[in-house]
KELOMAR-276811 format. One record per residue: residue number from 1; x, y, z of N, C-alpha, C in turn; residue in one letter. Coordinates in steps of 0.05 Angstrom, whole numbers. Atoms other than C-alpha are relative to their C-alpha. Example, Ala and Ser with C-alpha at 12.3 -4.5 7.8 and 13.67 -1.06 7.14 Angstrom:
// KELOMAR-276811
PT_1_18_-24_0_246_-90_156_18_24_0_A
PT_2_-16_-24_-1_273_-21_143_-15_22_14_S
This chain:
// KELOMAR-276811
PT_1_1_12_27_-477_181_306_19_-24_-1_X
PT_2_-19_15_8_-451_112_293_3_-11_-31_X
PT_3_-12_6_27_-417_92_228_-9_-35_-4_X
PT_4_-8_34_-13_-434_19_227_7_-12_-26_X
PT_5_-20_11_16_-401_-34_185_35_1_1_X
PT_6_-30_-13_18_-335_-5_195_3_7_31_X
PT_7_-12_4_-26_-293_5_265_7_27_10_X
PT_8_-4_-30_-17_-304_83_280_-31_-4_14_X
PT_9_32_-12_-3_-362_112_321_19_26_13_X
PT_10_-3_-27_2_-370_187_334_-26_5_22_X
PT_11_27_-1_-17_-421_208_384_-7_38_-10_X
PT_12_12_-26_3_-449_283_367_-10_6_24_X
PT_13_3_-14_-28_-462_339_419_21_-5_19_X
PT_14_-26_10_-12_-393_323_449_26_3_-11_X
PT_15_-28_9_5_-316_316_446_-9_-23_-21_X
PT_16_2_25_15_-305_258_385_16_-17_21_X
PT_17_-14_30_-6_-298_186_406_-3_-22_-9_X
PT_18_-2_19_27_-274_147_366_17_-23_17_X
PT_19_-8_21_-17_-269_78_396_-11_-28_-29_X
PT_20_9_24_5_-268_8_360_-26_-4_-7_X
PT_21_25_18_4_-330_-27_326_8_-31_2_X
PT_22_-15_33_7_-328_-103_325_-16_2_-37_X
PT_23_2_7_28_-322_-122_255_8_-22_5_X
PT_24_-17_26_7_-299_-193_247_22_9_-22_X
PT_25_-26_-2_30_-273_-170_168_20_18_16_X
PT_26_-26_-13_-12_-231_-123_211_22_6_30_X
PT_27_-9_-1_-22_-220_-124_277_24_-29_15_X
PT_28_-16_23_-16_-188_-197_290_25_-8_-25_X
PT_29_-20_-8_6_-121_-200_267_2_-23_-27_X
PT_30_4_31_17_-141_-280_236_-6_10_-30_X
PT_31_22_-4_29_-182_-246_186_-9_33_-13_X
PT_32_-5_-25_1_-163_-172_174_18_-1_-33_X
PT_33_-10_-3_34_-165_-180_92_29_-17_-1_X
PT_34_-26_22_0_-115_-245_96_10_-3_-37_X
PT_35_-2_2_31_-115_-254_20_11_32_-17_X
PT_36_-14_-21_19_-99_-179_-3_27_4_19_X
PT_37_-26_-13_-23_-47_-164_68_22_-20_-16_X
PT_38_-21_27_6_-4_-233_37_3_10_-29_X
PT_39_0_-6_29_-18_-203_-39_16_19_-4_X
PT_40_-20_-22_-3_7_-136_-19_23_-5_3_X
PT_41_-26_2_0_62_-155_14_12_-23_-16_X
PT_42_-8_11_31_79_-207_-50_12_14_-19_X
PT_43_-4_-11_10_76_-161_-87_25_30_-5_X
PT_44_-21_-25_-7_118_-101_-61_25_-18_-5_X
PT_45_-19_9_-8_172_-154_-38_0_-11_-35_X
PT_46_-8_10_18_172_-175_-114_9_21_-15_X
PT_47_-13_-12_12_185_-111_-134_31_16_14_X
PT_48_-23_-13_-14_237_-96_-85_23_-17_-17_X
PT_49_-25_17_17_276_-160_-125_3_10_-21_X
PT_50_-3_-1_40_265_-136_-194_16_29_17_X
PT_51_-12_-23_-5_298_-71_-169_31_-12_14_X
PT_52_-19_8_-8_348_-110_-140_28_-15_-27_X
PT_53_-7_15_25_356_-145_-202_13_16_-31_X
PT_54_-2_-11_9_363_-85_-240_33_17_7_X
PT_55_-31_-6_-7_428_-72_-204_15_-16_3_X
PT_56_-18_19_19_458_-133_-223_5_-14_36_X
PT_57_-3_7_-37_456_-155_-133_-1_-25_5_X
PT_58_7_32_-9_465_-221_-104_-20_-13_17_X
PT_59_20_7_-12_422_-269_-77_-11_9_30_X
PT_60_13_-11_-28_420_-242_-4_-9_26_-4_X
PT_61_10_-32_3_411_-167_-29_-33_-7_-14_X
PT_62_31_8_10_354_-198_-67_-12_2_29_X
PT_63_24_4_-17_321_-220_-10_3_22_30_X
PT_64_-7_-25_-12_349_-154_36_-35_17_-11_X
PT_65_15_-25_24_306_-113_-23_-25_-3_10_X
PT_66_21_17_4_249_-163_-23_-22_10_23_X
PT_67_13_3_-33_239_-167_60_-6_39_-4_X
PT_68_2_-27_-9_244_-86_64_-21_8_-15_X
PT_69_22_-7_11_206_-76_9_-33_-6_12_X
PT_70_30_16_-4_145_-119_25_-4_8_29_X
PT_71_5_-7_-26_143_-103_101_-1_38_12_X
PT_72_-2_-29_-14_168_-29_101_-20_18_2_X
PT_73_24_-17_-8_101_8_94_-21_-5_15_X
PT_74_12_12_-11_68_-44_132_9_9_31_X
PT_75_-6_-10_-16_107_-32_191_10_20_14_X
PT_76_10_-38_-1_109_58_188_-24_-7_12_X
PT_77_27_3_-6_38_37_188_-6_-3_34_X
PT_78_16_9_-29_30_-4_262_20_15_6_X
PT_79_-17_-17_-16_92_34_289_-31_30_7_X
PT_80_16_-31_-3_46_100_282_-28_3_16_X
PT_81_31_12_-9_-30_59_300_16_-9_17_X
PT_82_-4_14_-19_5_29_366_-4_-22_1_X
PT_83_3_33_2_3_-45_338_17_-6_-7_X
PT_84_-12_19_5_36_-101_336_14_5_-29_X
PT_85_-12_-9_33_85_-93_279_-7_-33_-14_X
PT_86_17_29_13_50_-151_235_12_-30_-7_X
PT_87_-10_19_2_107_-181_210_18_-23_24_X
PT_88_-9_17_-26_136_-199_275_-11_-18_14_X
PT_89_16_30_-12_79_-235_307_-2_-17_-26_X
PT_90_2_21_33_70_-276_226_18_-3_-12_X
PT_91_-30_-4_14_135_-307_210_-8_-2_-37_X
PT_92_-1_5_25_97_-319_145_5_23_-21_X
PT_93_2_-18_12_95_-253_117_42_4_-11_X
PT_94_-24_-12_5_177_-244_117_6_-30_-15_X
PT_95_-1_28_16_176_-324_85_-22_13_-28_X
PT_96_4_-12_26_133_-286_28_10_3_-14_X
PT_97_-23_-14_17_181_-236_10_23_-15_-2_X
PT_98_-26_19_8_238_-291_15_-13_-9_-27_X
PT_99_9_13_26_197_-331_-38_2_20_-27_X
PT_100_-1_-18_24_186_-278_-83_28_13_-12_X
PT_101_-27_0_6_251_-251_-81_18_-31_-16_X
PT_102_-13_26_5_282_-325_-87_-18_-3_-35_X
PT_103_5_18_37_232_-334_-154_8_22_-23_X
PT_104_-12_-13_25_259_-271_-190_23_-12_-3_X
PT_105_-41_14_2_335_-306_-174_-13_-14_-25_X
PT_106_7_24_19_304_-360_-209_-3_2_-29_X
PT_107_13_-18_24_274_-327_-268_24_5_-21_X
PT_108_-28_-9_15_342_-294_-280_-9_19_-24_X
PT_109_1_-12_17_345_-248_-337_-17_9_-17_X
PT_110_28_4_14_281_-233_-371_4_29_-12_X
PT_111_-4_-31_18_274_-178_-419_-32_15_1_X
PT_112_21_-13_-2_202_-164_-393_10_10_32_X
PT_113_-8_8_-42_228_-166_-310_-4_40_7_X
PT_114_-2_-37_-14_229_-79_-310_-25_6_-9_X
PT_115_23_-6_0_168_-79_-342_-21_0_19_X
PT_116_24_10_-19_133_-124_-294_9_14_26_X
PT_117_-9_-8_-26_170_-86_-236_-27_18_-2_X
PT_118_26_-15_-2_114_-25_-261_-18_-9_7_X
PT_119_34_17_6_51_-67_-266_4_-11_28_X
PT_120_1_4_-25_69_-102_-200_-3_20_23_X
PT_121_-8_-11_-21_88_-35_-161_-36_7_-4_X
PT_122_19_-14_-4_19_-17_-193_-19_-15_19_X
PT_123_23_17_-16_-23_-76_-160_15_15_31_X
PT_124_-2_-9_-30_9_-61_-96_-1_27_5_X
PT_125_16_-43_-16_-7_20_-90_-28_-11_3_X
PT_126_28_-5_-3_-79_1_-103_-10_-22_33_X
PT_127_5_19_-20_-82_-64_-52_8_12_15_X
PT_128_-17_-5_-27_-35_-36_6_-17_27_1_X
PT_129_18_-19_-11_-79_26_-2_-24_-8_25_X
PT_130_20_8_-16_-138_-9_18_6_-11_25_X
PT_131_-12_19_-25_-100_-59_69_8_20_29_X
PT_132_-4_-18_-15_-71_3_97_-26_14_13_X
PT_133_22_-14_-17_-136_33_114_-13_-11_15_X
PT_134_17_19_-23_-170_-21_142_13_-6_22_X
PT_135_-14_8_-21_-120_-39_185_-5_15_25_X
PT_136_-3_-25_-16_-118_32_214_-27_1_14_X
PT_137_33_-1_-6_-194_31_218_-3_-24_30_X
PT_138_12_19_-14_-193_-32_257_15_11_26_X
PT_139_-18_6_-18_-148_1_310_-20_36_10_X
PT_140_28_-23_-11_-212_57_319_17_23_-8_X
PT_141_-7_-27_17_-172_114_274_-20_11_-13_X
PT_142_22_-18_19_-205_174_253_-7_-5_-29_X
PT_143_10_17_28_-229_158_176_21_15_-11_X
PT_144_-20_-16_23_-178_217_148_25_-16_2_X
PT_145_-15_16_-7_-127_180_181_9_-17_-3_X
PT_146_2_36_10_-137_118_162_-7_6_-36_X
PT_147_-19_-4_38_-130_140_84_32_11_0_X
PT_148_-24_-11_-3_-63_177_113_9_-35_-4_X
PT_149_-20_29_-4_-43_97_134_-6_-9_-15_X
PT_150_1_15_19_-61_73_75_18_2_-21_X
PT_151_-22_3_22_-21_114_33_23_-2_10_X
PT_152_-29_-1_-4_37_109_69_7_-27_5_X
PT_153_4_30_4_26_32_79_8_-6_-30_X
PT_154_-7_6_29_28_36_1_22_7_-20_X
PT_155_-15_-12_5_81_81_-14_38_6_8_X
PT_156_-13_-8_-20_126_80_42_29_-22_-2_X
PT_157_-20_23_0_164_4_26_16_19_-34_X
PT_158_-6_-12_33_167_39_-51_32_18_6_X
PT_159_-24_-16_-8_210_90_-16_22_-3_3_X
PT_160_-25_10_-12_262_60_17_12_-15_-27_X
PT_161_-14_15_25_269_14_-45_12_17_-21_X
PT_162_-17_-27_19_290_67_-84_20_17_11_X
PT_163_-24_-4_-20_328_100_-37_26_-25_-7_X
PT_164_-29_23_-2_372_36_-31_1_-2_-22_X
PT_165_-14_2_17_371_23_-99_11_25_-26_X
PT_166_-8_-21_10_398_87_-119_-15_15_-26_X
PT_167_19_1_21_337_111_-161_-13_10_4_X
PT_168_24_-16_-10_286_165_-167_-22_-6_15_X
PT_169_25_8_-17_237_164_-106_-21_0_-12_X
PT_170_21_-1_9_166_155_-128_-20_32_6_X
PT_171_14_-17_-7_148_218_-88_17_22_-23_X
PT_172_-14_-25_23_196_255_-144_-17_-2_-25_X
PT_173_13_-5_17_157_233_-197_-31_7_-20_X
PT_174_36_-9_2_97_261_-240_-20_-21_-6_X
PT_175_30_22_-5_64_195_-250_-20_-2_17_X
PT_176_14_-5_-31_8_184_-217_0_-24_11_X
PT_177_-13_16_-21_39_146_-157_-22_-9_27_X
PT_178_13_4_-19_23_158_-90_-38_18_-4_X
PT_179_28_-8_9_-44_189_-125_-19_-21_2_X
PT_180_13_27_4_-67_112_-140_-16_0_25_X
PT_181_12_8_-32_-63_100_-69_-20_11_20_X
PT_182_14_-19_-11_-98_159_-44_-24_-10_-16_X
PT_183_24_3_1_-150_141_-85_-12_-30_7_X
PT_184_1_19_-9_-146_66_-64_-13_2_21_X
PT_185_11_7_-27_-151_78_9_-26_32_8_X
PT_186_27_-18_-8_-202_143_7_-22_-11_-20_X
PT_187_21_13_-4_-250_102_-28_-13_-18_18_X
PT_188_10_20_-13_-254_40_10_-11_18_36_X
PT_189_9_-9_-20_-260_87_70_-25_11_-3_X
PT_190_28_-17_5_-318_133_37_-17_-30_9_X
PT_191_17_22_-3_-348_65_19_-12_-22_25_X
PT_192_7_7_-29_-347_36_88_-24_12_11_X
PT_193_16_-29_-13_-372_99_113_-37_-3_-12_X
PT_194_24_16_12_-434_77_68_-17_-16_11_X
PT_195_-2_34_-15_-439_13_109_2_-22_-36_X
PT_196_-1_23_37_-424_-14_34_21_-25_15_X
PT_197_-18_32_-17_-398_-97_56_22_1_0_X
PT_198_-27_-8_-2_-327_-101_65_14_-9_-25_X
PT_199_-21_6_26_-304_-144_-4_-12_14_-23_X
PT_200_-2_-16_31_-348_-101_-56_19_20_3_X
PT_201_-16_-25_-10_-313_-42_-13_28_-4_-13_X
PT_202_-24_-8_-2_-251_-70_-22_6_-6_-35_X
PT_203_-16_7_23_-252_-97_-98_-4_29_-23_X
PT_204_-3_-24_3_-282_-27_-116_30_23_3_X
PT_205_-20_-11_-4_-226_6_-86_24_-9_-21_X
PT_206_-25_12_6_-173_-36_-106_1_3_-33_X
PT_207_5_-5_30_-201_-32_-182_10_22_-2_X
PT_208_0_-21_20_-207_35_-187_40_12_0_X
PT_209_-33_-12_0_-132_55_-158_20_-17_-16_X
PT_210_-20_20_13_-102_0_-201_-2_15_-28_X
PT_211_0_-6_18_-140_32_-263_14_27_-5_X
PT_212_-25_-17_-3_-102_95_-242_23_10_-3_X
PT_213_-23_8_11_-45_78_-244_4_-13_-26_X
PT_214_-2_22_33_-52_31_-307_-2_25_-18_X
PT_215_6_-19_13_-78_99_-337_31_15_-8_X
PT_216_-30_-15_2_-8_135_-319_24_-6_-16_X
PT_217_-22_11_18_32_80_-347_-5_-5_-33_X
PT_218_12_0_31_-3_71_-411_-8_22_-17_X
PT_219_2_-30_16_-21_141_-431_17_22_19_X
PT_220_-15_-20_-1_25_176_-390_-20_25_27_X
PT_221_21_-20_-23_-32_215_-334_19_13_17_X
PT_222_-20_-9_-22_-1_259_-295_-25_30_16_X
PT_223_8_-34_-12_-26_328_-241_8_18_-6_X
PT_224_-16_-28_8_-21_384_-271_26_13_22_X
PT_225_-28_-10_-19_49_414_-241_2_28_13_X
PT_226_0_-24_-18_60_475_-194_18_25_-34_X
PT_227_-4_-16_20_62_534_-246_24_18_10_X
PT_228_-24_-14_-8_125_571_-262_-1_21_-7_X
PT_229_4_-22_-1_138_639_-251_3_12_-27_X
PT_230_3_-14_28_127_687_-314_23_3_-6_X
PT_231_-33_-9_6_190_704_-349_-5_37_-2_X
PT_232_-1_-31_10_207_777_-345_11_8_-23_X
PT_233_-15_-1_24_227_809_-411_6_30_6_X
């Protein structure tokens, strides 16, 4: 059985082998979703500043925050898929997160700046979902797999940024977080799997895990929580 559109095949009556498809949208590094991989990492690396910014940090911690942010789930990701860590071969990607960082300096003080830190971290769970999975896909990953590298592509820079900036991880809280992303990158994979084209795939995806999240922050959505034990009387 081959999957086509999309960079698994599976052969039935056999061991799985799962080897490479050529995709152009995913396989060559030129053109491996250039417009959301540069968006994502924009976006993360802009919230690594507003978080930076929120602890009152100077301009190099800005752009410390910025670079880690915007690259750190990107490169968990190829560390784990045996690729090229992305930002190293594309000095542009770490000149992103400088910019972004450098235009919160700029900005300075804003009395919306923690707001937009939410709304931004939300675009980037839903994009770095998807970015995450394709990537993985293009490197002939099983399909479960390749939603694993998506959410951790999406979740993973979030981490660290909180970590460093001394501040509840995202995996502590009941919003729905790394939920977005999961549903980010296990659609665009179902949808692949479809042979559905690669940009409705991806603006589907990217919609729905954005409305997700937008849901959480605006009404509060959360998973029901691990139930607590009865009280004895």
């Amino acid at each position: 059985m081959v999957w086509r559109g999309q960079a698994w095949r599976y052969r039935a009556g056999g061991p799985a082998d799962l080897t490479p498809l050529i995709d152009a949208d995913l396989t060559r590094p030129e053109t491996v979703l250039p417009l959301l991989d540069f968006a994502g990492v924009a976006v993360f690396a802009a919230t690594g500043a507003l978080a930076a910014a929120r602890e009152k940090h100077d301009l190099v911690t800005f752009a410390f925050f910025g670079a880690i942010t915007g690259v750190g789930g990107g490169t968990l990701r190829d560390l784990l898929i045996g690729a090229p860590v992305f930002w190293v071969q594309d000095w542009r990607y770490i000149a992103v997160c400088l910019l972004a960082a450098a235009t919160f300096w700029v900005l300075g003080a804003r009395s919306w700046r923690f707001r937009a830190l939410l709304w931004l971290d939300a675009v980037g769970l839903a994009a770095y979902g998807v970015m995450g999975a394709a990537k993985a896909a293009s490197y002939g990953v099983a399909p479960l797999i390749c939603v694993v590298m998506g959410v951790l592509t999406a979740c993973f820079g979030g981490v660290v940024r909180d970590v460093l900036a001394g501040q509840p991880s995202i995996l502590l809280r009941r919003e729905l977080n790394i939920t977005a992303a999961l549903l980010s990158a296990g659609l665009f994979v179902s949808l692949k799997a479809l042979t559905v084209p690669t940009w409705p795939a991806v603006a589907v995806a990217v919609a729905a895990g954005f409305a997700l999240r937008a849901g959480a922050l605006l009404w509060g959505w959360s998973l029901p929580a691990f139930p607590s034990a009865p009280t004895r009387h």
